[in-house]
C-alpha positions as CSV (number, residue, x, y, z in Angstrom):
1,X,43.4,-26.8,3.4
2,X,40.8,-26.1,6.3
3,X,41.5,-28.4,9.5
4,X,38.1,-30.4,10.1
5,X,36.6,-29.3,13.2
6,X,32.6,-28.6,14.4
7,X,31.0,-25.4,14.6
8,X,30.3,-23.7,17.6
9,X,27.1,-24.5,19.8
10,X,25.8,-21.2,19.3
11,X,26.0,-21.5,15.5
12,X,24.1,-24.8,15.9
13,X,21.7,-23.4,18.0
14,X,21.0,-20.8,15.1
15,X,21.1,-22.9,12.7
16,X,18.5,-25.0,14.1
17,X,16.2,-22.5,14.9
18,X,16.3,-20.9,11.8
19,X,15.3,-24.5,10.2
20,X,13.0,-25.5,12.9
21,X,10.9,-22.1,12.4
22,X,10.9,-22.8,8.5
23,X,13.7,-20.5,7.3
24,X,16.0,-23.4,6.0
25,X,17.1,-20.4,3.1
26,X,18.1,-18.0,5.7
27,X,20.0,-21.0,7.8
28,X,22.3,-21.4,4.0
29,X,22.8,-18.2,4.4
30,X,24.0,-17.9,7.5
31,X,26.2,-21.3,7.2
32,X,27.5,-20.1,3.6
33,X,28.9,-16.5,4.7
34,X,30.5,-18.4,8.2
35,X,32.1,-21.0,5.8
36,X,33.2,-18.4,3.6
37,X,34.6,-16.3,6.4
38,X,36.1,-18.9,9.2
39,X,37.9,-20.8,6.3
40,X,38.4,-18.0,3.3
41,X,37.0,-20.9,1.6
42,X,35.6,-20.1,-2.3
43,X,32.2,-20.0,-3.4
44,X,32.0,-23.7,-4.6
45,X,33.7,-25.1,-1.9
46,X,31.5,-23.0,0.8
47,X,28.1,-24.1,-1.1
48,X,29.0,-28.0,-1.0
49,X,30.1,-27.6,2.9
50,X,26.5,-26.3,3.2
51,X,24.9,-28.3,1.4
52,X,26.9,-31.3,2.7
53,X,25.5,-30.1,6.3
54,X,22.4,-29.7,5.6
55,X,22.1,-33.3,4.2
56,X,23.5,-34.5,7.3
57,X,21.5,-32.4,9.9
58,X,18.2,-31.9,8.5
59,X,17.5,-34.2,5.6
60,X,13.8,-34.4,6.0
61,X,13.8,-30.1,6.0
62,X,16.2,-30.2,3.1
63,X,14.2,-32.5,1.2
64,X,11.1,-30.7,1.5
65,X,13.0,-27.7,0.5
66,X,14.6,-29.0,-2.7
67,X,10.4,-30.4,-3.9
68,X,9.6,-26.6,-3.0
69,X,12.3,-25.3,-5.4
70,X,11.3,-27.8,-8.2
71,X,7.8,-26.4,-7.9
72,X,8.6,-23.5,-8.5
């Protein structure tokens, strides 16, 4: 089981940008393959971390992403 702890400033930092400049994809991305990695954690449980994250950090970008991917 993976010991709770936050990520690192510079992986905030990223992650930020990469949502601020409209690139929330690339952010899950980015998150997905470090929870993967850092924790050998499995696809499923890496997908709801990110997920879970996003939620929590950027709601409003996350929301805005889901309506684009229902448009679709």
């Amino acid at each position: 089981m993976a010991v709770k702890e936050n990520l690192p400033v510079a992986m905030q930092e990223l992650l930020r940008q990469l949502v601020v400049n409209g690139d929330i994809r690339m952010a899950g991305i980015v998150l997905y393959a470090y929870c993967r990695r850092k924790y050998q954690a499995n696809d499923e449980t890496a997908a709801r971390w990110m997920v879970a994250y996003f939620r929590r950090e950027f709601p409003h970008e996350m929301e805005r992403h889901a309506s684009k991917l229902s448009a679709l």
